[in-house]
KEMILO-773181 format. One record per residue (C-alpha): residue number from 1; residue in three letters; x, z, y negated. Coordinates in Angstrom, 1 decimal, padded with zeros to 4 digits, always signed. Each point is the difference from the previous one (the first is absolute). Layout:
# KEMILO-773181
<pt NUM,'ALA',<X,Z,Y>>
...
# end
This chain:
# KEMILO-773181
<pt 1,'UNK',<-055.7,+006.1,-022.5>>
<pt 2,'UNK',<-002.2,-002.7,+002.0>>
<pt 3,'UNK',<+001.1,-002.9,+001.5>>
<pt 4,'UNK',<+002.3,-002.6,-001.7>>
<pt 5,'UNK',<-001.1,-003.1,-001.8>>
<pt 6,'UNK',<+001.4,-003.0,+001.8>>
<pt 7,'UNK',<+001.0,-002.6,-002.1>>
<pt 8,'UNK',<-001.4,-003.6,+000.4>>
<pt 9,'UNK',<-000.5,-003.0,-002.3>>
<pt 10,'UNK',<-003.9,-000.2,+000.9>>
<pt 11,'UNK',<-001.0,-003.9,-001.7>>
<pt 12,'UNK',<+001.5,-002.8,-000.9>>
<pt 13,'UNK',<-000.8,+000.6,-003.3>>
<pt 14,'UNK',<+002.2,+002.9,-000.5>>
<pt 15,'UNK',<+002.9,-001.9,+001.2>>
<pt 16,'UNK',<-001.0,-003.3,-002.0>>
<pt 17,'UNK',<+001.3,+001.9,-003.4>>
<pt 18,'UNK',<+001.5,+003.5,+000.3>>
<pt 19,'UNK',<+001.0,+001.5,-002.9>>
<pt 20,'UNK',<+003.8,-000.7,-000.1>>
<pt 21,'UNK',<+001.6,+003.3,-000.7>>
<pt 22,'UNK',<-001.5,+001.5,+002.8>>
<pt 23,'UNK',<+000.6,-003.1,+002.2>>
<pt 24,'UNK',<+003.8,+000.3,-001.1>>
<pt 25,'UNK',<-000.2,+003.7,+000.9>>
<pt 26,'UNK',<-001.3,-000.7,+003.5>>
<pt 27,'UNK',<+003.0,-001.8,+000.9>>
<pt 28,'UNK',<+002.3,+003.1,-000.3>>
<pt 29,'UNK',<-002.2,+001.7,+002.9>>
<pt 30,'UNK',<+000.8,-000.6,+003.6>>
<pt 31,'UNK',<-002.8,-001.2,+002.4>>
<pt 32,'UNK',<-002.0,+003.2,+001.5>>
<pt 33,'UNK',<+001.0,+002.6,-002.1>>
<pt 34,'UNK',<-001.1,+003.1,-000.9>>
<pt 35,'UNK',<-000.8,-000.2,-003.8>>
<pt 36,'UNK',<-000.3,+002.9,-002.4>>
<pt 37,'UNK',<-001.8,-001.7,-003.4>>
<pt 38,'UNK',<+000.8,+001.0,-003.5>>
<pt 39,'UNK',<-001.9,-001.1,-002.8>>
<pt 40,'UNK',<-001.8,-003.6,+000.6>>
<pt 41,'UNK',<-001.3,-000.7,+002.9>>
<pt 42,'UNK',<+001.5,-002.5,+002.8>>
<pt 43,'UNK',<-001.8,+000.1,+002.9>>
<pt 44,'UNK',<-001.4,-003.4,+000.0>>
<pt 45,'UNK',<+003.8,-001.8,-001.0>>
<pt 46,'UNK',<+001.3,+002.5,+002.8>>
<pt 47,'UNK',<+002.1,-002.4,+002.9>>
<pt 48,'UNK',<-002.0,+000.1,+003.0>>
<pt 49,'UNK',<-000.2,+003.5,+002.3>>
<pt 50,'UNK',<+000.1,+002.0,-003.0>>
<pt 51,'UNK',<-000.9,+003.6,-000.2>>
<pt 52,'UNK',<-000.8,+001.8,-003.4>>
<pt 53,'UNK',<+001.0,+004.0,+000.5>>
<pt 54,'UNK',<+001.1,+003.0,-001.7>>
<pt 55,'UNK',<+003.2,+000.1,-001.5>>
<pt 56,'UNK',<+000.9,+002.6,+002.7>>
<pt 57,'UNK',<-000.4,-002.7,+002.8>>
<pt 58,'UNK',<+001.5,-003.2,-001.2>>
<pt 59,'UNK',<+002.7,-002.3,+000.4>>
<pt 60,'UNK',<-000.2,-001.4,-003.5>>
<pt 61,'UNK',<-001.5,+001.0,-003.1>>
<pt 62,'UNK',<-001.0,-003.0,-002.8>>
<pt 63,'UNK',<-000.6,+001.8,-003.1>>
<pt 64,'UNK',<-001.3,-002.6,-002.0>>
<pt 65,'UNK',<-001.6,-000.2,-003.8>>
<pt 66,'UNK',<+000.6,+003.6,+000.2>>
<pt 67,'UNK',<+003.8,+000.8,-001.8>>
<pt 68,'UNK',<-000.7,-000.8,-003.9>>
<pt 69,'UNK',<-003.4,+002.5,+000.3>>
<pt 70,'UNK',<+001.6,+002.7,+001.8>>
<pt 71,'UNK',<+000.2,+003.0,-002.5>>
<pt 72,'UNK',<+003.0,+001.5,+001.6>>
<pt 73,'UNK',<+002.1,-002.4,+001.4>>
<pt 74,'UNK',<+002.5,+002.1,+001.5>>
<pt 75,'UNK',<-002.6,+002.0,+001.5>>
<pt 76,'UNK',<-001.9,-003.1,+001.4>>
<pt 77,'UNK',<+003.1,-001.6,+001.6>>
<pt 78,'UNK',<+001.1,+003.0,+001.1>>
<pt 79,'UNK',<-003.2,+000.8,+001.9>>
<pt 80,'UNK',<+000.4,-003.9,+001.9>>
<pt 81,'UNK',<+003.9,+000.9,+000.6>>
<pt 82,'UNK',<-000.5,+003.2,+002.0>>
<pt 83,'UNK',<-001.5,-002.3,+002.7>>
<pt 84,'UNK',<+003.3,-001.6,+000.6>>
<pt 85,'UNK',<-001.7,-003.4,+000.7>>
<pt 86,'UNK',<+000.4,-003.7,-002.1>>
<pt 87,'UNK',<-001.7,-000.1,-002.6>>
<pt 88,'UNK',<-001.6,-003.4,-001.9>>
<pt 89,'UNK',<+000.2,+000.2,-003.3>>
<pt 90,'UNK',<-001.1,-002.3,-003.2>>
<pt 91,'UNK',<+001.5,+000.2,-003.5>>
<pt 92,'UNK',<-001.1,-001.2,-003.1>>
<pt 93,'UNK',<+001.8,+000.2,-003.1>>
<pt 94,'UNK',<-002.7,-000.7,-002.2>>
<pt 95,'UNK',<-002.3,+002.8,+001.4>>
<pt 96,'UNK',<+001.8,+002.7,-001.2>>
<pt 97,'UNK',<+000.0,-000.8,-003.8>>
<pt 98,'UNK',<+001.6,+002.7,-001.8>>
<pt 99,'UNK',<+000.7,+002.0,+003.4>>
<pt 100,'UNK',<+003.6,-002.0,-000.1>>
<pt 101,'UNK',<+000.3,+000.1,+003.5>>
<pt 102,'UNK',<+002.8,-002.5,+000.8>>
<pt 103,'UNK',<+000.9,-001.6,+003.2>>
<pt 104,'UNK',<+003.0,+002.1,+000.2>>
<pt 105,'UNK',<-001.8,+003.0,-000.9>>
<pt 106,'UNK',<-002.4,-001.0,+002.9>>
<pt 107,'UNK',<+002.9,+000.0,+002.3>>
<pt 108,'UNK',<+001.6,+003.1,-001.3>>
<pt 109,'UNK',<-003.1,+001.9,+001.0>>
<pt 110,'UNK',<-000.1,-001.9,+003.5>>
<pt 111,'UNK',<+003.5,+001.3,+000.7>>
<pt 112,'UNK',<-000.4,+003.7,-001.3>>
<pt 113,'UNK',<-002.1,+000.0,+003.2>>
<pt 114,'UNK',<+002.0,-001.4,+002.0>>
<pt 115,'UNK',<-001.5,-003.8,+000.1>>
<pt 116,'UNK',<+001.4,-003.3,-000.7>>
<pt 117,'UNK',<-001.1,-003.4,-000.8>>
<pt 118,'UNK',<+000.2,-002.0,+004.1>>
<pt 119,'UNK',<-001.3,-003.1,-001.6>>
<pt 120,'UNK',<-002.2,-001.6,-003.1>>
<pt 121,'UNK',<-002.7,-003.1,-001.3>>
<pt 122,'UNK',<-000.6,-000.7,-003.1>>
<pt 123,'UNK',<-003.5,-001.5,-000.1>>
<pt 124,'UNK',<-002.3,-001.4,-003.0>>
<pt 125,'UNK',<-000.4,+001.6,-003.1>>
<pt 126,'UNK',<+003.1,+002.0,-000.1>>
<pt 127,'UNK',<-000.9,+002.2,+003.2>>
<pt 128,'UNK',<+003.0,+000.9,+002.0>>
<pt 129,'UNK',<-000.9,+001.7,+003.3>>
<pt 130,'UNK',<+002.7,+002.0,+002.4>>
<pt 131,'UNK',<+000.1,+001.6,+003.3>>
<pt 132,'UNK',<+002.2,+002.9,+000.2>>
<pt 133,'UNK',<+001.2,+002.2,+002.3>>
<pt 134,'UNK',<+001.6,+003.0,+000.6>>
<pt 135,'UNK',<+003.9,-000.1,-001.0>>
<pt 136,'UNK',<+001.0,+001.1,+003.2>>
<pt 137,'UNK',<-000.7,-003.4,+001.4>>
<pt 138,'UNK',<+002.7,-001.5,-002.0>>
<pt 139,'UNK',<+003.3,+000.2,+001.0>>
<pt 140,'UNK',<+001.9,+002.2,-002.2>>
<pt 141,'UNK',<+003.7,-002.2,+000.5>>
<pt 142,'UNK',<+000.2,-003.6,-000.1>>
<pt 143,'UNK',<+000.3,-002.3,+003.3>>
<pt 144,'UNK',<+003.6,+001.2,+001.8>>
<pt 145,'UNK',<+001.9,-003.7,+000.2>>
<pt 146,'UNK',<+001.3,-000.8,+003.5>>
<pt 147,'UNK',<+002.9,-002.6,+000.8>>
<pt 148,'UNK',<-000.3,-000.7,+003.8>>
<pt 149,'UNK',<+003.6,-001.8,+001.1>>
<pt 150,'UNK',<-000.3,-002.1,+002.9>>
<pt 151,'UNK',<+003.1,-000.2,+002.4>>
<pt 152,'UNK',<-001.0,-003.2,+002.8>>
<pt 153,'UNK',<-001.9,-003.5,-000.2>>
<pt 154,'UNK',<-003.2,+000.4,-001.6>>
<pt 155,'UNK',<-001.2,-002.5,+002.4>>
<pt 156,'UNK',<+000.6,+002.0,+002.6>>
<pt 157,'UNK',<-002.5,+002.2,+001.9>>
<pt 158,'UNK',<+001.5,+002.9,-000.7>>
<pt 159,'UNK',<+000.0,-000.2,-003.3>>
<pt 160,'UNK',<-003.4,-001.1,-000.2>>
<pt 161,'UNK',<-001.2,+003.2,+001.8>>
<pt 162,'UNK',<+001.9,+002.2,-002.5>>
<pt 163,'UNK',<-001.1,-001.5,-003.1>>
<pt 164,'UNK',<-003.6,+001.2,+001.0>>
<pt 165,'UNK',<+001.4,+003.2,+001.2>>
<pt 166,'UNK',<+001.8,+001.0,-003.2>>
<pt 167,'UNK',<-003.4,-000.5,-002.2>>
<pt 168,'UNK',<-001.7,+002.4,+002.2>>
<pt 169,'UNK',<+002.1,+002.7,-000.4>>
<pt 170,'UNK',<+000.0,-000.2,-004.1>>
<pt 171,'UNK',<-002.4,+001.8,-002.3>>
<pt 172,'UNK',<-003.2,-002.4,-000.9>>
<pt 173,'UNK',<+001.6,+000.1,-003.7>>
<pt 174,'UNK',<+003.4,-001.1,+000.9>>
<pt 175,'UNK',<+001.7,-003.2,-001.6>>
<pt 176,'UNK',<+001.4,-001.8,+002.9>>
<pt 177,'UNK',<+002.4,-002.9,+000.0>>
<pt 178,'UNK',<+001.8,-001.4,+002.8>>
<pt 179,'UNK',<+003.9,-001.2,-001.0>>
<pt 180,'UNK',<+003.1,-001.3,+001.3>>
<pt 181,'UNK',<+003.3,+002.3,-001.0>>
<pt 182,'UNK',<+000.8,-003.0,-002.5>>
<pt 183,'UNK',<-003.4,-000.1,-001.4>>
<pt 184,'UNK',<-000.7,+004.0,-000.6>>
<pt 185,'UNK',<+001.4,+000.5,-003.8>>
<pt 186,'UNK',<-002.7,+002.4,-001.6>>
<pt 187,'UNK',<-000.1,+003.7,+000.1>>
<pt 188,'UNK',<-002.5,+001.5,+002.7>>
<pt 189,'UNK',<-001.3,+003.4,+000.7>>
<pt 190,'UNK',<+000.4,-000.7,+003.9>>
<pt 191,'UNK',<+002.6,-003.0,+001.9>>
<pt 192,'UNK',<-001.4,-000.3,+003.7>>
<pt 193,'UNK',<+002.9,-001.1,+002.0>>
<pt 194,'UNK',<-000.6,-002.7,+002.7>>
<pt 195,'UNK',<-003.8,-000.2,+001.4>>
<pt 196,'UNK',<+000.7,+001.6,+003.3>>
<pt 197,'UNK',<+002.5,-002.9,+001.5>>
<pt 198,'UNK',<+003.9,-000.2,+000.1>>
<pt 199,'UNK',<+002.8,+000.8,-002.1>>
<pt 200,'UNK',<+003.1,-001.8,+000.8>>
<pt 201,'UNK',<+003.9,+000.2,-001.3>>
<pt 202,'UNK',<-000.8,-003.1,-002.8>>
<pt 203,'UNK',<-002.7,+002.0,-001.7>>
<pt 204,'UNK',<+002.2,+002.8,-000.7>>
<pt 205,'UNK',<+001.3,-001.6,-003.3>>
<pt 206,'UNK',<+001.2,+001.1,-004.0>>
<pt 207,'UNK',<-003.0,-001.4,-001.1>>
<pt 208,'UNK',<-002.4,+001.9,+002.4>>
<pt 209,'UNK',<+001.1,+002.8,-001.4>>
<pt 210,'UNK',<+000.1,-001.0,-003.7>>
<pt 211,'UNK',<-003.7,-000.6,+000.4>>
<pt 212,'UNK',<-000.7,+003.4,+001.9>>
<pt 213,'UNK',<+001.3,+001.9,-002.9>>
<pt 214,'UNK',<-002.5,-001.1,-002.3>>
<pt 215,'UNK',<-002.7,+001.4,+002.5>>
<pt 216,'UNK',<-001.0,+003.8,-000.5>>
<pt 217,'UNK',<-000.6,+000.1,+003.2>>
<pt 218,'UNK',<+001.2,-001.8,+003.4>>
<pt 219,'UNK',<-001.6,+000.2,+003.2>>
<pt 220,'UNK',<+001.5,-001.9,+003.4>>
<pt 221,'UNK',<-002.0,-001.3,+002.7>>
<pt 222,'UNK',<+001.8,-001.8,+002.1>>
<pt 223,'UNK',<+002.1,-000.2,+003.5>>
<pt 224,'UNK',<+003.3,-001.4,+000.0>>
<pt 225,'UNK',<+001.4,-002.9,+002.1>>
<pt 226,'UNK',<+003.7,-001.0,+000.6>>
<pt 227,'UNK',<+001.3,+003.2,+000.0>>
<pt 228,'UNK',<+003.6,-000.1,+000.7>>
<pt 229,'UNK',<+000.1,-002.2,-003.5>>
<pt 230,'UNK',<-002.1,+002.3,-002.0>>
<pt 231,'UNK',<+003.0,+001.2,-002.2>>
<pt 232,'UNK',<-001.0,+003.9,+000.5>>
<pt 233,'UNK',<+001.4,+000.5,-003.9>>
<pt 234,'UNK',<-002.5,-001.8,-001.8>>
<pt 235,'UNK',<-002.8,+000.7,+002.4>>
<pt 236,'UNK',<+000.8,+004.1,-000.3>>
<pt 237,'UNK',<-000.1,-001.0,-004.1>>
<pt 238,'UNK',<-003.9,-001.9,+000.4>>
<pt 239,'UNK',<-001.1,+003.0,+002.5>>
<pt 240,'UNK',<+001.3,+002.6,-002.9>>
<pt 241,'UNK',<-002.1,-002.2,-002.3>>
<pt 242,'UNK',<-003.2,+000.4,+001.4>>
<pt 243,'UNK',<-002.0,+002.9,+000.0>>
<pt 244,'UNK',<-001.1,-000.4,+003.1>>
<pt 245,'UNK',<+000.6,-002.9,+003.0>>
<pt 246,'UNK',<-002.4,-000.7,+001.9>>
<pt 247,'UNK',<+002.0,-001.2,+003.4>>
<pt 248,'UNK',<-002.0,-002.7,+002.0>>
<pt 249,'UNK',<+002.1,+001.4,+003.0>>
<pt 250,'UNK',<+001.3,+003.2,+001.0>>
<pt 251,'UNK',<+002.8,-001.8,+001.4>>
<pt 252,'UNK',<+000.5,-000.7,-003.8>>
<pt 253,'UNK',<+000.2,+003.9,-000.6>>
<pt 254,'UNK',<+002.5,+000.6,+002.3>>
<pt 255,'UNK',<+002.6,-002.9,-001.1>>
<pt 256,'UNK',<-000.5,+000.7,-003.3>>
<pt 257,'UNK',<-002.1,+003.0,-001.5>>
<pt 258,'UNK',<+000.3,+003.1,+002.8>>
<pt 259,'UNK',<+000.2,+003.3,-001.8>>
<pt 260,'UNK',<-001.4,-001.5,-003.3>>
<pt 261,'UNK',<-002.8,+001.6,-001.7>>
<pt 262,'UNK',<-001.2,-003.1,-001.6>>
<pt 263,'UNK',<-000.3,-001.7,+003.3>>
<pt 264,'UNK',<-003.3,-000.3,+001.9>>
<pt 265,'UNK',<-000.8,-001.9,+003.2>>
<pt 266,'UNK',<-003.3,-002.5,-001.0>>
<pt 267,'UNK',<-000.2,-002.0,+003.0>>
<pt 268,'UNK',<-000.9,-003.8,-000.3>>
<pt 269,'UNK',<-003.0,+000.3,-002.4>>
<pt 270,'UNK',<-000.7,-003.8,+000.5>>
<pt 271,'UNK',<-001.8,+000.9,+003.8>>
<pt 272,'UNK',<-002.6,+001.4,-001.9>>
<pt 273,'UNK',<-001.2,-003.7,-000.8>>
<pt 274,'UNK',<-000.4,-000.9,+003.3>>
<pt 275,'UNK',<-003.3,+002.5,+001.6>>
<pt 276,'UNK',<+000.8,+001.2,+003.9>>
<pt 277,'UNK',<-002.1,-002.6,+002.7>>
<pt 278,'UNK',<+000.5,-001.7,+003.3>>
<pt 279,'UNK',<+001.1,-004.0,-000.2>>
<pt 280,'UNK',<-001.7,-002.1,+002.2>>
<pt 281,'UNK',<+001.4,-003.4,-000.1>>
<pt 282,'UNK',<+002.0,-000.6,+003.0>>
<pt 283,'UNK',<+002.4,-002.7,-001.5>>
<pt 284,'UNK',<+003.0,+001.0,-001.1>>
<pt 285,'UNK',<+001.0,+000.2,-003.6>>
<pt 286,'UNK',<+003.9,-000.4,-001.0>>
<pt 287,'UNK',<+000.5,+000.1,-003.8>>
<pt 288,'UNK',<+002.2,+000.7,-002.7>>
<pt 289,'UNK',<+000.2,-000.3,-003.8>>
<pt 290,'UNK',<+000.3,-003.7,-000.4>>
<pt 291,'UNK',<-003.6,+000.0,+001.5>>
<pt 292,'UNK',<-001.1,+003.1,-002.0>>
<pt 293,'UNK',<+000.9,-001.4,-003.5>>
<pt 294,'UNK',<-002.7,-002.7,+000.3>>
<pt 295,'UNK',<-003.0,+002.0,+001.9>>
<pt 296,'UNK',<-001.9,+002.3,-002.6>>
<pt 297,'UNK',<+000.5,+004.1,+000.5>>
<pt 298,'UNK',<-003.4,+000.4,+001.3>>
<pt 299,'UNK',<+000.9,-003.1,+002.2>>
<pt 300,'UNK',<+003.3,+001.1,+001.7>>
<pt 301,'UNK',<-001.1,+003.5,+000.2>>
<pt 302,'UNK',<-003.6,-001.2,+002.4>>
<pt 303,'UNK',<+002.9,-002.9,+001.8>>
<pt 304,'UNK',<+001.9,+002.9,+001.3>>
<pt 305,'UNK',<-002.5,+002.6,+000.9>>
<pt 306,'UNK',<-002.1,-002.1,+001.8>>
<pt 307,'UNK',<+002.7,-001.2,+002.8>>
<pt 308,'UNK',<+000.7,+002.3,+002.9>>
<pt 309,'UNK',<+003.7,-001.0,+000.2>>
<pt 310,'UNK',<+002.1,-000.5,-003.2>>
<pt 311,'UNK',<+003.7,-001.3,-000.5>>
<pt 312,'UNK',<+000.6,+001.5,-003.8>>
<pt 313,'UNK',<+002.9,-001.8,-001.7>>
<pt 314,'UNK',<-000.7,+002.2,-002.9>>
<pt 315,'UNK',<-000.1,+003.7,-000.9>>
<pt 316,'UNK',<-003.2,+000.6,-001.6>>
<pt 317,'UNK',<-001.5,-002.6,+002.7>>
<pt 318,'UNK',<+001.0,+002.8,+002.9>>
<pt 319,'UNK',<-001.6,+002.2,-002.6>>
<pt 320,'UNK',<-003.6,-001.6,+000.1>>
<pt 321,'UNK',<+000.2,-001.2,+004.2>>
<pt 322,'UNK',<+000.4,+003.6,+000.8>>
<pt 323,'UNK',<-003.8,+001.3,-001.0>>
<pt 324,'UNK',<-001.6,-002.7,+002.6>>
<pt 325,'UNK',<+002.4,-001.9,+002.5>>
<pt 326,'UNK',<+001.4,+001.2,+003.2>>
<pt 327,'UNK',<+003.3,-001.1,+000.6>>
<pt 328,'UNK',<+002.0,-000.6,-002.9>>
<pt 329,'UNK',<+003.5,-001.7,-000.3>>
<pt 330,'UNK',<+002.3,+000.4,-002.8>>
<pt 331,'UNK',<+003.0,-002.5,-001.2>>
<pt 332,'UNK',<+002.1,+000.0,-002.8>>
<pt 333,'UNK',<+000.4,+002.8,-003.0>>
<pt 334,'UNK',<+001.2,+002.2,+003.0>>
<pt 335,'UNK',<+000.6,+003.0,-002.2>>
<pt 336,'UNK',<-003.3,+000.2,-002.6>>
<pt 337,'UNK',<-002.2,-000.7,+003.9>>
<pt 338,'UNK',<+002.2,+002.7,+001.7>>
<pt 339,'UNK',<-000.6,+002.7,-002.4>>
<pt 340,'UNK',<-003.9,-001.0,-000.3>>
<pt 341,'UNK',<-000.4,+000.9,+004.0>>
<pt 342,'UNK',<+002.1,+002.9,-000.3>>
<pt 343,'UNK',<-002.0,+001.3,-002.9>>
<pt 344,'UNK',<-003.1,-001.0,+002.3>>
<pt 345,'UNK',<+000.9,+000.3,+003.6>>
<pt 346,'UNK',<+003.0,+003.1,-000.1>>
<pt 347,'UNK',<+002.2,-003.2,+001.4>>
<pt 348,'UNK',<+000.6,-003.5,+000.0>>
<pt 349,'UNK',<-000.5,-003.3,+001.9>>
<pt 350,'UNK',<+002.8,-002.6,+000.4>>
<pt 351,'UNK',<-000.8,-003.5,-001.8>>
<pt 352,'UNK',<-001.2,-002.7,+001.9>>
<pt 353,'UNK',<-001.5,+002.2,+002.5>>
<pt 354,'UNK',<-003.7,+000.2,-000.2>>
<pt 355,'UNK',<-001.2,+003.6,+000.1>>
<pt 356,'UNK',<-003.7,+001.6,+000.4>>
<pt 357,'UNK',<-001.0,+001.4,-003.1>>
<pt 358,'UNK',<-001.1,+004.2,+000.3>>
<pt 359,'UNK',<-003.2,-000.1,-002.0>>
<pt 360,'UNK',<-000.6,+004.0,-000.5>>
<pt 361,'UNK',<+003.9,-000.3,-001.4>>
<pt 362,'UNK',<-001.2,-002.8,-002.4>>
<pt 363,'UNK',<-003.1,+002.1,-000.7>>
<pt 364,'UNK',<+001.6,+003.1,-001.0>>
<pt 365,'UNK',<+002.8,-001.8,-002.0>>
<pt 366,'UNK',<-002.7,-001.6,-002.1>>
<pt 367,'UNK',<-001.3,+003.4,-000.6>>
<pt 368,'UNK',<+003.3,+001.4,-001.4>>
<pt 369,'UNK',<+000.7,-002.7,-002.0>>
<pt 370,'UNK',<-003.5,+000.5,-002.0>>
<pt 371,'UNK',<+000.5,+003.6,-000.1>>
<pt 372,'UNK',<+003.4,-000.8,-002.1>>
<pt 373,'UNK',<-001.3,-003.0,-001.7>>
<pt 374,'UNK',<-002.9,+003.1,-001.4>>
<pt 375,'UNK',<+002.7,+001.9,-001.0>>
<pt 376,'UNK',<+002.1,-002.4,-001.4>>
<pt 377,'UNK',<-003.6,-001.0,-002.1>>
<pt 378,'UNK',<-000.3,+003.5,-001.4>>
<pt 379,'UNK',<+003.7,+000.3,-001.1>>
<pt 380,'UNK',<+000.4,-003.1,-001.7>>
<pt 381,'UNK',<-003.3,+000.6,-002.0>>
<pt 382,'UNK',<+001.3,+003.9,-001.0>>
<pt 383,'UNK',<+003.4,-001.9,-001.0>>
<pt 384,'UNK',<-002.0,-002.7,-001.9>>
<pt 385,'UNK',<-002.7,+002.8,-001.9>>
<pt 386,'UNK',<+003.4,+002.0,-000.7>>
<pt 387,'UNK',<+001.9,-003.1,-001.6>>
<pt 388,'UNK',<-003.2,-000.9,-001.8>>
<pt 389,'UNK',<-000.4,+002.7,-001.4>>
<pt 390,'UNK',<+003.2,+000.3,-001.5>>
<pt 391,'UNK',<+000.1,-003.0,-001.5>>
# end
């Protein structure tokens, strides 16, 4: 078989004029691939690290100047698509004279082997060239469209750390777009309710649920906050909604979701934004979210793991000070913090009381909450192929 020519433009002179189809063609091949050749030549117009090979053994095959002579087209393309790789490609309409091989006739044969057109140039003199590749590249459905409903201040740390969160648990393909309740009025294959924060007694209105029933499907992911207020009615009716809730707290389960199948315990999946580390600055740091709003995420989250002791005004800034410091102090939002160290600890601390922080406990939590954050991932994108589909 012998060893592979490696590709190389060898003067200046060869790169002063190159023939321009074949310097169009060159820009359909990736840097350092394997190259099966075709018909004319491209070794010297080859991008840099190049290897000519068999078919057999390449990444890409550029079958070029070859189509219009081929006496059996069928046979020819089919003998390139059995190698399952991309193939380059140049047509010419005026090569095939009385052949009558039109573009769509072209294409026809490229999908009767299972190939489609990934993208195209036309170049001088009526030469159009086109990689394709095999159809199972292409996703058979179009994009799913997500609707992600935000329930606090988007200013707010919290909220911040769930935007990002919701994105990586979609498909690469998904539509996202981020809405209040009064804002969401389009139909959407999936309605992502809250970003991992807090839903309260106000949120629980007509029109919330006006926009969920235009959403195929609704997913919660939220805690709940205020609890005696919650009216349990209209809750029970948003729960029923959704085909799954993610709880933020298991405390959440047991107020309002025990014994229902459409109920799981996530955790807080915001900690996973803050890595597991030791704070070394002595002073201590007492914040809340008047200070958060105007400190970037990547900002607040560095603030309040690098100070040993922490007084967190805020939920999600307890959330981030427990993966470095080592005494933490809560104060205010009583409930959401409660059920975060129950979820975390097996019990709580009282407020105002500085407590040291159980780092294995923190350590493991973080570990469950990315095992249910992986299967949350793989359910939403089953849901999303399924609705897809369907469409």
């Amino acid at each position: 078989m012998g060893k592979p020519k490696i590709a190389a433009i060898e003067d200046s002179a060869q790169q002063a004029a190159p023939e321009p189809l074949l310097f169009a063609v060159a820009q359909f091949i990736p840097t350092g691939a394997r190259v099966g050749i075709a018909g004319t030549p491209l070794s010297n117009m080859l991008p840099p690290g190049c290897a000519v090979t068999p078919h057999s053994e390449a990444d890409i095959i550029a079958a070029i100047g070859v189509l219009e002579g081929a006496e059996n087209r069928e046979q020819f393309f089919g003998s390139l698509a059995l190698m399952r790789r991309p193939i380059v490609i140049d047509y010419r309409p005026q090569d095939f004279g009385g052949g009558g091989l039109s573009l769509y006739d072209l294409t026809q044969l490229f999908d009767r082997f299972g190939y489609r057109v990934e993208c195209s140039q036309a170049c001088d003199g009526g030469a159009l060239i086109m990689r394709l590749a095999p159809a199972e590249k292409f996703a058979a459905s179009r994009p799913p469209r997500v609707a992600v409903l935000s329930l606090g201040d988007p200013r707010g740390l919290g909220e911040r750390l769930g935007y990002h969160m919701v994105h990586s648990v979609m498909p690469g393909a998904a539509d996202i777009a981020h809405l209040s309740p009064q804002a969401a009025t389009e139909d959407v294959d999936l309605l992502i309710m809250g970003t991992g924060g807090a839903l309260g007694p106000t949120h629980l209105t007509e029109e919330l649920f006006a926009t969920l029933d235009r959403a195929r499907t609704v997913v919660g992911i939220f805690g709940t906050y205020y609890r005696p207020l919650i009216p349990r009615h209209a809750l029970d009716r948003l729960i029923e909604r959704c085909d799954t809730w993610y709880a933020r707290h298991e405390e959440d389960l047991f107020v309002f979701g025990n014994g229902l199948r459409n109920v799981v315990h996530l955790g807080d999946w915001r900690i996973d934004a803050c890595p597991l580390g030791r704070a070394t600055d002595e002073e201590p740091l007492d914040i809340g979210p008047e200070r958060l709003r105007t400190m970037t995420t990547d900002a607040a989250i560095d603030a309040l793991r690098r100070h040993r002791t922490v007084t967190a005004r805020d939920p999600s800034a307890l959330l981030c000070a427990l993966t470095a410091a080592d005494v933490v102090t809560y104060a205010e939002a009583v409930e959401e913090n409660r059920s975060l160290l129950m979820d975390i600890f097996g019990r709580s601390f009282a407020d105002g009381v500085g407590f040291v922080v159980d780092r294995d406990a923190v350590a493991r939590y973080k570990t469950r909450v990315r095992d249910n954050v992986a299967a949350m991932r793989e359910r939403l994108a089953a849901t999303l192929t399924a609705r897809s589909a369907a469409a």
